[in-house]
C-alpha distance (Angstrom), angle and dihedral (degrees) to the residues before:
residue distance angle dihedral
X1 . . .
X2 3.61 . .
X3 3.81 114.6 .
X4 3.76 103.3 -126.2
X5 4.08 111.2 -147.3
X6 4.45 95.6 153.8
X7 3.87 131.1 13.7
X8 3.82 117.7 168.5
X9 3.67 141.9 169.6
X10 4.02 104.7 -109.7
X11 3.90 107.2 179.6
X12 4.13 146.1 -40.3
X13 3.70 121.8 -115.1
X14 3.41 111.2 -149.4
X15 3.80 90.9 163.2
X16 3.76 155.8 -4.0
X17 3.39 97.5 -65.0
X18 3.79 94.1 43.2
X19 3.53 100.5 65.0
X20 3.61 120.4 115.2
X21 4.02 126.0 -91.7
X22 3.72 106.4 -154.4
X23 3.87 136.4 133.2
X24 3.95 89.8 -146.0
X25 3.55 124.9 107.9
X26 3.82 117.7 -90.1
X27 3.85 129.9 -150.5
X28 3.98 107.4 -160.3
X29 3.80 111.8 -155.1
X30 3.86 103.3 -152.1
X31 3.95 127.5 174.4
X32 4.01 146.8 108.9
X33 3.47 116.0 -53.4
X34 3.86 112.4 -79.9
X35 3.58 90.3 16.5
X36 3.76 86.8 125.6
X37 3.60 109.2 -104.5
X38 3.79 91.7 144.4
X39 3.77 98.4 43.7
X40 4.49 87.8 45.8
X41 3.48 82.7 48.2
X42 4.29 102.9 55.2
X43 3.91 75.2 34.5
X44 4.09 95.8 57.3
X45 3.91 84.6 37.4
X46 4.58 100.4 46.1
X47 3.93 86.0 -128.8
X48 3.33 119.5 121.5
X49 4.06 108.4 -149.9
X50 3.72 98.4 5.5
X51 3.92 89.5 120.2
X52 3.89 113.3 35.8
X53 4.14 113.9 -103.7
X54 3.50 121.2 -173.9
X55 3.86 133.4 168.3
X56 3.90 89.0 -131.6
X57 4.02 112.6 88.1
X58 3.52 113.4 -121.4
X59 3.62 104.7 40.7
X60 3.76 99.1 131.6
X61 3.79 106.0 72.5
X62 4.01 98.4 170.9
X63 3.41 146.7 6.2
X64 3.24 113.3 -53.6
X65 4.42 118.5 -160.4
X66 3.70 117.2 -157.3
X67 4.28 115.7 -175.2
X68 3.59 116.4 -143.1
X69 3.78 131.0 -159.6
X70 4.36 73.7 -28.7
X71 3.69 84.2 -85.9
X72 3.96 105.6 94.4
X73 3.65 143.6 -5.2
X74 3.61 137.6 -115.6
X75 3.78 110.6 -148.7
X76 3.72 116.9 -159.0
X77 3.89 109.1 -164.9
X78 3.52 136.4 -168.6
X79 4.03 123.6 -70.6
X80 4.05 108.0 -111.9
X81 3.58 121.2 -146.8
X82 3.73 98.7 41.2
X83 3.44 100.0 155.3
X84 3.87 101.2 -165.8
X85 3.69 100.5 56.9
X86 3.85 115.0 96.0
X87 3.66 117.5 -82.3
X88 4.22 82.2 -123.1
X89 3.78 87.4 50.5
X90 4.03 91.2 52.1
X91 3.44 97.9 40.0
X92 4.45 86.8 55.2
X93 4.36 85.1 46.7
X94 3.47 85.6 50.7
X95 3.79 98.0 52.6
X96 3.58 95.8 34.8
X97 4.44 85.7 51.1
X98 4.18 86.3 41.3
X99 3.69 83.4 57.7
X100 3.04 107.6 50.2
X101 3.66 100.8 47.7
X102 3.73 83.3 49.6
X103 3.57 91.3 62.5
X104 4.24 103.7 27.9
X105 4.09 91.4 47.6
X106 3.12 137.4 145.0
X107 4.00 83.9 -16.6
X108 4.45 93.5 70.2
X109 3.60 126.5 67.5
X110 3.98 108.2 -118.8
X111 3.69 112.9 -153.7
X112 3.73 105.4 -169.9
X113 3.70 117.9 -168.5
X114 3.48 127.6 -149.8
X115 4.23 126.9 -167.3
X116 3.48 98.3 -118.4
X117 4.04 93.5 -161.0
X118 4.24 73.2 69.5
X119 3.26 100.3 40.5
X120 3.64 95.4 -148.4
X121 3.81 134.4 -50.5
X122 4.02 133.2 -135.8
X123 3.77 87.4 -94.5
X124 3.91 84.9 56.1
X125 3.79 89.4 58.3
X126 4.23 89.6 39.9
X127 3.70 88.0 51.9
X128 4.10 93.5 40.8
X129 4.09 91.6 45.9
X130 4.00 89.5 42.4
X131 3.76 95.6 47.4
X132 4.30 88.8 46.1
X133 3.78 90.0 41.8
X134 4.45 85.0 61.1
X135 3.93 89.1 46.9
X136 3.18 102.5 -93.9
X137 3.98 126.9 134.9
X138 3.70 105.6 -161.4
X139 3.72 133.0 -144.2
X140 3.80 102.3 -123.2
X141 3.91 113.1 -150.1
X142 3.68 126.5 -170.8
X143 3.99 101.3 -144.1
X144 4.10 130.5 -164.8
X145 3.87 86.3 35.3
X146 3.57 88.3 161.4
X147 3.69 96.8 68.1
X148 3.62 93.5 58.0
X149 3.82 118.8 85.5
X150 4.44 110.4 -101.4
X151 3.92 78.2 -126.7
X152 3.98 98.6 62.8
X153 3.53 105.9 31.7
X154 3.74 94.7 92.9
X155 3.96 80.6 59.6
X156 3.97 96.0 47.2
X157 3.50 87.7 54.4
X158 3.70 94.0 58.0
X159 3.64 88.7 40.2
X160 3.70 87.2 53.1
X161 4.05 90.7 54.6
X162 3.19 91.9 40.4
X163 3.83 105.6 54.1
X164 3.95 89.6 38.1
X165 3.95 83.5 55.4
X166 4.10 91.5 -126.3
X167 3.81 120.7 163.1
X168 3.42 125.7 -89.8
X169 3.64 112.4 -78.3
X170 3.88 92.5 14.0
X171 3.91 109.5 154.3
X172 3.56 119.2 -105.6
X173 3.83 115.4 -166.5
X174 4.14 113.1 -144.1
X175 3.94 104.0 -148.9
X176 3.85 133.0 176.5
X177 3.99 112.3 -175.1
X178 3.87 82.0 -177.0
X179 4.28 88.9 60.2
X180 3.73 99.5 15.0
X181 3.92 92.4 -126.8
X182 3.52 103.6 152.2
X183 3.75 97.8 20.1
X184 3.59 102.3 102.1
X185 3.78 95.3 46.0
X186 3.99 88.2 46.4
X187 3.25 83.5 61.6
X188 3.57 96.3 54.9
X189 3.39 92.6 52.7
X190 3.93 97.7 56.0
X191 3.54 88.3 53.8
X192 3.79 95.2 52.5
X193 3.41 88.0 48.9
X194 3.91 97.3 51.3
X195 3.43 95.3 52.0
X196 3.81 125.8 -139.0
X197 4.25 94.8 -57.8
């Protein structure tokens, strides 16, 4: 596990324009809203409020840049498929997320997080396909673990891989930011992924 020494809040993106200009490795936090992003996030990072968590959907509204150890970012993005926003407001989330996948892809890590007492949705998939379509080859992470019964997780997992349409044998990550299961070997994977830079 990463030895954290710094993590700050850099910027918002609440457009285009906005979006961050850095040579620094990014790790995009993508999923439905109230998946958890924010709460994996302070989770991944041992800080408590560092990245805004709220029980209401739609909370994040831009693109939020977190530094860490000065060496990479964690990107927490906004929640799609929150269906109570303004079709104006979604439509602006949408460009500003377009754009920056645009610009961070294939080169980020995405880390897209899936409720696995849902076990994914078609705008899972959409995201998934969209995301692989730019390059990228997410991390898939199976959050709020802890609300689904030690007996069926095996099951949500597959459900998970399923639903998301994933290959056979694709790796599914079971997280709780509320226990920290998963945490540690989260972790472990965004390292491997980021190589030794």
């Amino acid at each position: 596990m990463e030895k954290i020494r710094s993590a700050e809040y850099v910027r918002s993106a609440h457009s285009a324009r906005d979006l961050l200009q850095d040579e620094r490795p990014q790790v995009a936090f993508v999923g439905r809203s109230n998946v958890g992003k924010s709460s994996l996030l302070n989770a991944l990072l041992g800080k408590r409020a560092l990245a805004r968590t709220s029980s209401t959907p739609g909370r994040t509204q831009a693109v939020n840049y977190f530094l860490v150890n000065e060496r990479l970012f964690f990107v927490d993005l906004p929640g799609y498929g929150y269906a109570k926003a303004s079709k104006d407001k979604r439509r602006a989330w949408a460009q500003t997320l377009e754009s920056y996948f645009e610009s961070a892809l294939p080169e980020a890590l995405v880390v897209l997080l899936i409720d696995a007492k849902v076990g994914g949705t078609d705008l899972d998939a959409q995201a998934s396909e969209y995301m692989t379509s730019l390059g990228a080859e997410p991390l898939v992470v199976a959050t709020k673990i802890d609300k689904v019964p030690r007996s069926q997780r095996h099951r949500a997992l597959a459900q998970v891989r399923d639903n998301v349409v994933l290959p056979a044998g694709y790796p599914v990550r079971a997280i709780s930011a509320e226990t920290g299961e998963g945490v540690r070997e989260l972790w472990a994977d965004i390292l491997a992924r980021l190589g030794p830079a």
